[in-house]
C-alpha positions in Angstrom: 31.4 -9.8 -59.5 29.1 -7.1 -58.1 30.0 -5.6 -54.6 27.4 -6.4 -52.1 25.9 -3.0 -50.4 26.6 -3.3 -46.6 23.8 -4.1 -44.5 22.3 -0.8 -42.9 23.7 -0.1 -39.0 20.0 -0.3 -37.2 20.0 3.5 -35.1 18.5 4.8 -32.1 15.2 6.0 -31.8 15.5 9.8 -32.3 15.0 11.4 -29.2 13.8 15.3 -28.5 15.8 18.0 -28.2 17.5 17.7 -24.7 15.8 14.9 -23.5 19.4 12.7 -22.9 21.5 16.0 -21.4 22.1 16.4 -17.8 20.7 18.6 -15.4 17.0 17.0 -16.1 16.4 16.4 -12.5 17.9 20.2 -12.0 15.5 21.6 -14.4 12.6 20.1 -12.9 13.1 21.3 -9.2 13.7 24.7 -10.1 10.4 24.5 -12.3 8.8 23.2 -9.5 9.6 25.7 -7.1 6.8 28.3 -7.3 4.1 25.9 -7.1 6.3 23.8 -4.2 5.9 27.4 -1.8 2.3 26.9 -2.2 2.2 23.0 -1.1 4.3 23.4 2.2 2.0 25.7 4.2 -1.2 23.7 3.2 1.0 20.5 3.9 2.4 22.2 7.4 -1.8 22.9 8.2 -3.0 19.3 7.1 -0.2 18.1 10.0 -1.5 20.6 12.9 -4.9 19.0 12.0 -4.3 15.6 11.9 -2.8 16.2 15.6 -5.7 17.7 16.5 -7.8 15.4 15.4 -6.2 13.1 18.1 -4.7 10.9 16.0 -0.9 10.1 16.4 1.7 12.1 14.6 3.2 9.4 12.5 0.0 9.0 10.6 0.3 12.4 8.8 3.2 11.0 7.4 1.4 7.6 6.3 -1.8 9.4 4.7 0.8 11.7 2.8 3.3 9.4 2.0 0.1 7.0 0.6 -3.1 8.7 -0.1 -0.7 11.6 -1.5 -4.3 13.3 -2.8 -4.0 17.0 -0.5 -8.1 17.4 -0.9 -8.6 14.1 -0.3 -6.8 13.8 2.5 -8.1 16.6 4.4 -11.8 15.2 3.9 -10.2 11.3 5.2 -9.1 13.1 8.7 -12.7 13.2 9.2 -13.8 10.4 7.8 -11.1 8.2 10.1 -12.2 9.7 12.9 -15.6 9.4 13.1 -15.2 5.8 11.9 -17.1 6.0 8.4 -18.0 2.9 6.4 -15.5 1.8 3.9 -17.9 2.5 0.9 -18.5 6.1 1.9 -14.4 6.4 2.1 -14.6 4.9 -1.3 -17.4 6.7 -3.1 -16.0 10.0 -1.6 -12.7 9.0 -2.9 -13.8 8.8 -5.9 -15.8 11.2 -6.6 -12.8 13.6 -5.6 -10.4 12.4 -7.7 -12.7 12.1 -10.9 -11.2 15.4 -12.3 -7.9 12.6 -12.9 -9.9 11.0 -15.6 -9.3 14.5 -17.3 -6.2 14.7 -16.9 -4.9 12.0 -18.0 -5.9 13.1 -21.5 -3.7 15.8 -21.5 -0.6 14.3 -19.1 2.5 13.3 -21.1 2.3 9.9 -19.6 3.3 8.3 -22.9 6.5 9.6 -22.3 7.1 7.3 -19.2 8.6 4.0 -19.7 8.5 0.9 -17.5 6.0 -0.5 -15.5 7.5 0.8 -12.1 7.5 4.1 -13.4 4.4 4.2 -15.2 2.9 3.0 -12.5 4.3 5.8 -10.3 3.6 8.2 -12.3 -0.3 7.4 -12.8 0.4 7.5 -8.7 1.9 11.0 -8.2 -0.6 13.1 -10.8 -1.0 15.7 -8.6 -3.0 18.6 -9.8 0.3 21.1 -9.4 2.1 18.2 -11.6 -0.7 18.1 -14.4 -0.2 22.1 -14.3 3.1 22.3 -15.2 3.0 20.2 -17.8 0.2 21.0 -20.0 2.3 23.0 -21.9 2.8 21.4 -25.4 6.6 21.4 -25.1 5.8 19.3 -21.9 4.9 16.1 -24.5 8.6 15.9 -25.7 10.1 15.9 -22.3 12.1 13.2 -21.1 10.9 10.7 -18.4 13.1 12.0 -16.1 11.5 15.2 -16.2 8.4 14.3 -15.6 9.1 12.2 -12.9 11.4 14.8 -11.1 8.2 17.2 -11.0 6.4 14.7 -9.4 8.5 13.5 -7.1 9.8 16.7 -6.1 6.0 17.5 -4.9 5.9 14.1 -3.1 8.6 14.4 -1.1 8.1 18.3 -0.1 4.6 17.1 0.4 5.2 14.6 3.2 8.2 16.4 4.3 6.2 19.8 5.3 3.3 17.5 6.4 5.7 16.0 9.2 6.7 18.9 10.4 3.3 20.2 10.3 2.7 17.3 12.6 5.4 17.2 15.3 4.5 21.1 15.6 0.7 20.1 16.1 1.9 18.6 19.2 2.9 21.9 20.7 -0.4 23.8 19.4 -2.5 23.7 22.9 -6.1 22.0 22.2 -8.0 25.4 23.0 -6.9 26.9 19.9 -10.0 26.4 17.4 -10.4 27.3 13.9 -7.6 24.6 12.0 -10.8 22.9 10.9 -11.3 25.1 9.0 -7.5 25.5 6.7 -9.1 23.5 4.1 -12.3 25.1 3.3 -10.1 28.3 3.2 -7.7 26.5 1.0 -11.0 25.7 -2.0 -12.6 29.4 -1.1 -9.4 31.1 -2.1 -9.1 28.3 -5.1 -12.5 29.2 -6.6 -11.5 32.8 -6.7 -8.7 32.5 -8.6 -10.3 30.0 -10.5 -13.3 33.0 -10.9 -11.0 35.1 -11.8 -9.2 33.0 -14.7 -12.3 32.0 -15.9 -15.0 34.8 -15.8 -17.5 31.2 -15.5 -20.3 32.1 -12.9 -22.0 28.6 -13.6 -19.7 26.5 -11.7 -19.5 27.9 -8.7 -23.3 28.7 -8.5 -23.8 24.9 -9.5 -21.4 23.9 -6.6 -23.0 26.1 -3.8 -26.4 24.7 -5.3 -25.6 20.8 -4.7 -24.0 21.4 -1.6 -27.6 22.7 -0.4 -29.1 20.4 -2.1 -27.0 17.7 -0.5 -27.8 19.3 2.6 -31.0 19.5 2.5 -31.8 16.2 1.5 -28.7 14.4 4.0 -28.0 16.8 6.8 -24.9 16.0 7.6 -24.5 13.1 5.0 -24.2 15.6 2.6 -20.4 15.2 1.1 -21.4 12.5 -1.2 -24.9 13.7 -2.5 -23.3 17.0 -3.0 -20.3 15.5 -5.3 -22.5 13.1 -7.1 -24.8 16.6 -8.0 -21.4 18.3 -9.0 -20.1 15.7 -11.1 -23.0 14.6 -13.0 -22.7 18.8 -13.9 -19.5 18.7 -15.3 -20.1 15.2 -17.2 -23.0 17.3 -19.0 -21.5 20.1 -19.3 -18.0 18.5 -21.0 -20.2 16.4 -23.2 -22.7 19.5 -24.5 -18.9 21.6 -24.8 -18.1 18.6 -27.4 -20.6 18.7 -29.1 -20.6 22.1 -29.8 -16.9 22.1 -31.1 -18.2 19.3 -33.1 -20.7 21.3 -34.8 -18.6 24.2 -35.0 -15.6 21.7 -37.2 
């Protein structure tokens, strides 16, 4: 009577290369770091303005504990306070945070499991949290990883922010001038970008709808000016494919 074969013990999913060992969390903040010293002064400015702005301390913690967008929530402190309409918060918002559709093609989301955390995750995509992991090794990292970058951002975010804020309540109101942190912020930004890049279009193209926004809305100009911008970058990613199509 022949010997039956036993039945194959089922295994785990391979997993990569130090994905399971300890110190994930570790890693991540140390990795972190560099890009962290260049979130706590903007997030100690965005504080001293929201003070400014006359609003109470305690909401530069809830706009960077919820919005958690920096740009974004720089342009919102004006928006709040000169009351605009909810569709211009909206439109604005979304047109600042289109570059995340981008993103999201190259973010090792795939790598996070769980609705909580995916969810999260899709939350926290920061643009200093999309840098660090565009590497290629960054799609075989484990979700703990990941979701220590982004959380180590988060919570040096609102935690510099804060303190930005109950130090705004010391700044006297003649000082003038945080207004402007954030377009000093982009200006630096663009250079860099600049000189990455060597692309003169872009920046011509953005200093071109912002006058044409300008000229057309006065004041009203934000939107316009981002709607110009985009609609750039749409034609100008879809014409980019198309070459590399031609060029296959």
């Amino acid at each position: 009577m022949p010997l039956k074969s036993p039945a194959p013990v089922p295994t785990a999913p391979e997993q990569p290369p130090g994905a399971q060992q300890p110190g994930q969390i570790r890693l991540a903040v140390t990795q972190s770091l560099p890009a962290v010293l260049g979130v706590i002064p903007m997030g100690l400015a965005f504080g001293v303005l929201v003070t400014q702005s006359g609003l109470q301390w305690w909401w530069a913690t809830v706009f960077a504990a919820v919005v958690f967008a920096g740009s974004l929530e720089f342009l919102l402190i004006g928006l709040v306070t000169v009351m605009a309409p909810l569709s211009q918060v909206a439109v604005t918002a979304f047109l600042v945070n289109f570059r995340h559709v981008f993103y999201a093609l190259s973010f090792p989301l795939h790598r996070i499991h769980g609705p909580a955390a995916k969810t999260y995750s899709t939350f926290a995509l920061t643009d200093e949290a999309w840098a660090l992991t565009t590497a290629p090794e960054a799609q075989s990292w484990s979700r703990r990883r990941i979701l220590a970058i982004q959380a180590t951002f988060q919570l040096n975010w609102v935690g510099s922010v804060t303190l930005g804020a109950l130090g705004g309540t010391l700044v006297p109101d003649s000082i003038v001038g945080l207004q402007f942190a954030v377009i000093a912020f982009f200006l630096v930004l663009a250079i860099d970008a600049f000189r990455v890049t060597r692309s003169v279009p872009p920046p011509l193209v953005a200093v071109a709808s912002a006058l044409a926004g300008y000229a057309l809305f006065g004041t009203q100009m934000l939107v316009p000016a981002l709607t110009i911008f985009t609609g750039f970058l749409l034609v100008r990613y879809a014409l980019g494919r198309r070459k590399e199509g031609r060029n296959v």
